[in-house]
C-alpha positions in Angstrom: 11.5 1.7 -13.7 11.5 3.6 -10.4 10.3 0.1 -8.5 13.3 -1.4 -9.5 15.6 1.0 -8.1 13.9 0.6 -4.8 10.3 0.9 -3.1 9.1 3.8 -1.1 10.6 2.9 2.6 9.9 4.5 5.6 12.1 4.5 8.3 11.1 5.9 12.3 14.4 6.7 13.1 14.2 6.2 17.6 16.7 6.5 20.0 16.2 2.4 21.1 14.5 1.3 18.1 14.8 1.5 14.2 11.4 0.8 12.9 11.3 0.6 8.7 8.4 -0.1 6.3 8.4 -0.8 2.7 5.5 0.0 0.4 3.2 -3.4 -0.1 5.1 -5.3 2.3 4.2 -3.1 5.9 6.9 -3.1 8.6 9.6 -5.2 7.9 11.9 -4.4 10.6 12.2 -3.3 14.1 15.6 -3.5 15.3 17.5 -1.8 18.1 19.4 1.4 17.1 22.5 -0.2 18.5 26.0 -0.9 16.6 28.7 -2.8 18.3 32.6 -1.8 16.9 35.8 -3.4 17.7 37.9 -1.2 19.7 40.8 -2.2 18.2 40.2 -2.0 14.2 36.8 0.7 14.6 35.1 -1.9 12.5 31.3 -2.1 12.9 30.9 -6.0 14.0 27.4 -6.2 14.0 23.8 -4.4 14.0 20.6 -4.1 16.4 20.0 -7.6 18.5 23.4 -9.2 17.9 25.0 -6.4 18.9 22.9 -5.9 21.9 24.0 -9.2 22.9 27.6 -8.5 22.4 27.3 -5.9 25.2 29.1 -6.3 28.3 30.4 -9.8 26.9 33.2 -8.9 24.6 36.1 -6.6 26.1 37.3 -5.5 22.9 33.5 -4.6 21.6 32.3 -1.0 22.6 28.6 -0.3 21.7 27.5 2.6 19.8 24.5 4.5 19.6 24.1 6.6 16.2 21.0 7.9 17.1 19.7 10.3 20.3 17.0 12.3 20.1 15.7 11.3 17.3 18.5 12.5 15.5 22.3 11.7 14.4 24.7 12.2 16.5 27.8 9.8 14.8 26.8 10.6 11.2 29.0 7.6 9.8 27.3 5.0 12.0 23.7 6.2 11.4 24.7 6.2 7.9 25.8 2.9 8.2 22.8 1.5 9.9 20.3 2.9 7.4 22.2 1.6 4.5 22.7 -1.4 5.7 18.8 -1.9 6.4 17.7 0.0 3.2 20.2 -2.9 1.7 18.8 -5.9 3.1 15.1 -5.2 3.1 15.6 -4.6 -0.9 17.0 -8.0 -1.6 20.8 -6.8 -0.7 20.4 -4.8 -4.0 23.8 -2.6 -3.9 22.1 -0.1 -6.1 18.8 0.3 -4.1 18.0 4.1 -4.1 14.4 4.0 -2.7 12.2 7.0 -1.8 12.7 7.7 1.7 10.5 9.0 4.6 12.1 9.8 8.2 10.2 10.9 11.0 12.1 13.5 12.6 11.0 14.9 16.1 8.9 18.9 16.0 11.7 20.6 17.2 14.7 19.4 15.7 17.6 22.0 15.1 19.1 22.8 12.2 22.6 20.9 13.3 20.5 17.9 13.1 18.7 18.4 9.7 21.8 18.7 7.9 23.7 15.7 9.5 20.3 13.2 8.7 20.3 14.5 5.3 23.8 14.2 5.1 23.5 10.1 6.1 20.3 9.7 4.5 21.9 10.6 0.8 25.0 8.5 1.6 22.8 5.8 2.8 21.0 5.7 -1.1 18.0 8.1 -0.7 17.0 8.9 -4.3 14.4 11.1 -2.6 14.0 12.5 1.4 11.1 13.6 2.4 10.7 14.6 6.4 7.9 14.1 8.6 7.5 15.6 12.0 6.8 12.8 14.5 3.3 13.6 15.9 1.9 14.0 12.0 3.4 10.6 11.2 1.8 9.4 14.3 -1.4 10.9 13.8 -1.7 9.4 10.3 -0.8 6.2 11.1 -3.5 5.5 14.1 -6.3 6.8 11.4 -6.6 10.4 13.5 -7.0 12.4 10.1 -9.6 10.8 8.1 -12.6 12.6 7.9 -14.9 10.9 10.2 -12.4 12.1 12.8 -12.3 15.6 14.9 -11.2 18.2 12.9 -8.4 19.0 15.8 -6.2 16.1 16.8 -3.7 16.1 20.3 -0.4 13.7 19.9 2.0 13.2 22.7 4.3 10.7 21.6 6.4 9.4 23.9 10.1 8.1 23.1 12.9 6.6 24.6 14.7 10.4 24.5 12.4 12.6 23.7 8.6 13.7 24.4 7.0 15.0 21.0 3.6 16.3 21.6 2.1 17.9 18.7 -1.5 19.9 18.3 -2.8 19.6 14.4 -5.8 21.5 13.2 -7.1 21.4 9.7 -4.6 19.2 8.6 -1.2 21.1 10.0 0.9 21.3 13.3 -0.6 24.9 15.3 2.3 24.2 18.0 4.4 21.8 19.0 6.5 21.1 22.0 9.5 18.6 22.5 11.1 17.9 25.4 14.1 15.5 26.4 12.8 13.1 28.6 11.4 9.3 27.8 11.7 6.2 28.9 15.3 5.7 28.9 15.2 8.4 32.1 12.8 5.6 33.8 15.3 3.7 33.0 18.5 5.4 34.9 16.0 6.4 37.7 15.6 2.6 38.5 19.4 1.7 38.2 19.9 4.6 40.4 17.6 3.6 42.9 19.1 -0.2 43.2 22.5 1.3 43.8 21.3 3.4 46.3 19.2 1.4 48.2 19.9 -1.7 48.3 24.2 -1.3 47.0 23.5 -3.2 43.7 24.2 -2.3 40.2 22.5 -3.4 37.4 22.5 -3.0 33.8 20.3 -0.6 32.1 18.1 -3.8 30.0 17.3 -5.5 33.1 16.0 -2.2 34.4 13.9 -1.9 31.2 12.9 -5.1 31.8 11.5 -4.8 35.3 9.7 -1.7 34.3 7.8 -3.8 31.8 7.2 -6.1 33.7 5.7 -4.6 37.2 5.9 -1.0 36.7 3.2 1.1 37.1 2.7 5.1 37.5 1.6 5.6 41.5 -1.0 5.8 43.3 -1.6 2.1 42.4 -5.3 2.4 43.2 -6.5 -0.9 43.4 -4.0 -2.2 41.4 -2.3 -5.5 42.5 1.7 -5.2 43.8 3.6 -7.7 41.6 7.0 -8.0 41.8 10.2 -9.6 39.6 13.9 -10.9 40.1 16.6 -8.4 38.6 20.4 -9.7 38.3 23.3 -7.6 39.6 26.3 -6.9 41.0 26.6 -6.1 44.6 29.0 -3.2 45.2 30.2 -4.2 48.5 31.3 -8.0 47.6 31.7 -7.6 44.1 29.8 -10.9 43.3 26.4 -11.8 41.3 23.2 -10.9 43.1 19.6 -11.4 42.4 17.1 -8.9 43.9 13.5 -8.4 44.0 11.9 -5.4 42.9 8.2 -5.0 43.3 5.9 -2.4 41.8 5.9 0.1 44.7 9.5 0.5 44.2 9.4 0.9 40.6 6.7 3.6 41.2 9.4 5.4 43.6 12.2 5.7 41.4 9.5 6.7 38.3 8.0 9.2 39.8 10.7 12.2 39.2 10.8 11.3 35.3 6.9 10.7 34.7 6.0 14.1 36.4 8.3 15.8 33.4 6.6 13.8 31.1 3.6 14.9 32.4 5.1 18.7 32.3 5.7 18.3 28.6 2.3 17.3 27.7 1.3 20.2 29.3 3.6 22.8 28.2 2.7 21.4 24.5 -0.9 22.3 25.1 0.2 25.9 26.6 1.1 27.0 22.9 -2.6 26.8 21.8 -4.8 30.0 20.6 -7.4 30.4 23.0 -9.9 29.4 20.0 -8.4 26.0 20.1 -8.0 25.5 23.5 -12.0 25.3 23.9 -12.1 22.6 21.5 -9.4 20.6 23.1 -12.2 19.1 26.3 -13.9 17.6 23.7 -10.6 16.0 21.5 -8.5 15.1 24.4 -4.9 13.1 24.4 -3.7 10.7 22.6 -0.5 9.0 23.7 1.8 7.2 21.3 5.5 5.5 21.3 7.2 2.9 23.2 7.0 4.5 26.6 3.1 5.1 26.2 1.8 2.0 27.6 3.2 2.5 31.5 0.8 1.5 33.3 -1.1 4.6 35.1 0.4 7.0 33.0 -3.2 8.5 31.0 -4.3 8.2 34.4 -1.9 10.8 35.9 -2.2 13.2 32.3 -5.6 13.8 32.6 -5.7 14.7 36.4 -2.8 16.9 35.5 -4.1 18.5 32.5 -8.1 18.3 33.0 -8.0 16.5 28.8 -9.1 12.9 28.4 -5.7 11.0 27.5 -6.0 7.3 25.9 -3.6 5.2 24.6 -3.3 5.0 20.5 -3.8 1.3 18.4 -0.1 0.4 17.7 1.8 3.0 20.1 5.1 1.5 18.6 4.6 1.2 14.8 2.3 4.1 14.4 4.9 7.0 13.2 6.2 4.7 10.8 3.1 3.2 9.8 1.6 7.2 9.1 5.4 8.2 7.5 4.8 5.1 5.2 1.3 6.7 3.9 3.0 10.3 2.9 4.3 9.4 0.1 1.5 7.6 -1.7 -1.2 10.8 -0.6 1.5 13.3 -1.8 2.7 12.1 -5.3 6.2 13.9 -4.6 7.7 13.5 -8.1 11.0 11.9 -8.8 14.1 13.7 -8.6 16.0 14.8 -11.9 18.1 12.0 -13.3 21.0 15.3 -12.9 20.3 16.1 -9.2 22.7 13.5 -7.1 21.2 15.0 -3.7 17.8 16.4 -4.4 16.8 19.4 -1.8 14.7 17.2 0.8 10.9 18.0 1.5 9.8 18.7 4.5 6.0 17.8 5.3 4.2 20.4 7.4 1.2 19.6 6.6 -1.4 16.2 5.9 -0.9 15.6 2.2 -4.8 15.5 1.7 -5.9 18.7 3.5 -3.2 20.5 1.1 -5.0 23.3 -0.9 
């Protein structure tokens, strides 16, 4: 009876992208956390890559992002988007009230909590359970089973935020979460272009060139590539195409990717001395959309003296792991009496509960 009111879903709630997956079907979405709304009326005009597009293009369109940091910051609009995505992925049934799992980053504070429950219930929620990011990470790349280490080290790296996460015996020992990611790559190359070479360009075609040819310095033996950005030059006011190479990408980077690297290591700073002996032999595991710059596990582990590699599906792997929590815990359903059921908040690896 339960099915038909909706399938477990699991939704990664980012600060650039909305990941969601639904049980027996995987990952059925991965849309930009992005809403564009007429200035004029306040009416939401469209969601994730059509509004992207709209960007720039349309005067009378202003772009909105609901979520930052991980978290709701326009309660009405990130209600909007998870309804609206709950909605479609359940055959546009108006009545879907699924069991739903949000990743939600270590350290998120109370303010927070209350507004994602909030938008979560109104959204159609039967059931909320939270998962703290690194956890859901760590489950979904298959670092808890029991042919793995019995300690496990998660940075995860976002577009905001930098989650990293220690778990021992099943539950988070200490977390850290700092607020930088990759969107701070992002500004740091914009910034550079205007200063250097009097150009402005938009923050997706610096994304884009970071993708493309950027890299964490030294290079190494690493070949220099290089790509074409668009722009507008400041002085004249007119288009402008520039190249950017990957030694100039590495410039701007630099500043950012040395806090990143200062988060990882404050995260492993909170560890009891008992822990921290087993860590050499464990070692880093880097997840998210920013985890796959180029040099990056390079730089960690001459910073931090811990082997870093990069996880199997960096992107999809918090979602992926949130997507498993409900089927190991059998959470029971909520009373047919209880509108908003008190939400559960997962501390702990469903199968190393005693």
């Amino acid at each position: 009876m339960w099915d038909f009111a909706g399938r477990d879903t699991a939704i990664d709630l980012g600060s650039s992208t909305v990941r969601m997956h639904v049980r027996d079907r995987g990952v059925v979405c991965r849309e930009p956390s992005l809403l564009a709304r007429c200035r004029r009326t306040g009416r939401i005009l469209a969601l994730g890559g059509p509004a992207r597009e709209m960007a720039g293009r349309n005067p009378d369109v202003t772009l909105v992002r609901p979520i930052r940091e991980g978290a709701p910051t326009e309660t009405d609009e990130a209600e909007y988007l998870m309804r609206h995505l709950v909605r479609r992925h359940h055959h546009r049934r108006y009545t879907a009230r699924p069991r739903l799992v949000v990743t939600v980053p270590s350290g998120m504070s109370s303010v927070h909590y209350r507004a994602l429950q909030f938008s979560a219930y109104q959204a159609g929620a039967r059931r909320l359970t939270l998962v703290p990011t690194p956890i859901a990470a760590a489950i979904g790349m298959g670092l808890t089973s029991s042919a793995r280490p019995e300690i496990t080290v998660v940075a995860d790296i976002g577009a905001d935020l930098t989650d990293v996460g220690v778990i021992a015996f099943g539950g988070l020992v200490t977390s850290h979460t700092a607020q930088i990611g990759g969107s701070a790559l992002d500004r740091a190359i914009v910034a550079l272009v205007r200063r250097e070479q009097n150009t402005a360009i938009s923050l997706s075609a610096a994304e884009a060139a970071k993708r493309e040819v950027g890299a964490v310095p030294p290079l190494g033996r690493r070949q220099v590539r290089q790509t074409v950005a668009h722009g507008r030059d400041l002085a004249t006011g007119m288009p402008r195409e520039i190249v950017l190479t990957t030694v100039d990408i590495g410039r701007a980077i630099a500043g950012p990717v040395t806090e990143i690297v200062e988060a990882v290591r404050t995260g492993l700073a909170g560890c009891t001395p008992e822990i921290s002996g087993d860590l050499l032999s464990v070692g880093v595991t880097l997840t998210g959309g920013s985890a796959r710059l180029p040099g990056l596990e390079r730089l960690i582990r001459e910073r931090t003296g811990l082997a870093a590699r990069i996880g199997d599906d960096t992107g999809d792997a918090a979602v992926l792991g949130a997507g498993e929590v409900l089927r190991s815990a059998h959470s029971p359903e909520p009373s047919a009496r209880e509108s908003s059921p008190r939400p559960h908040l997962v501390t702990s690896i469903p199968e190393f509960e005693y």
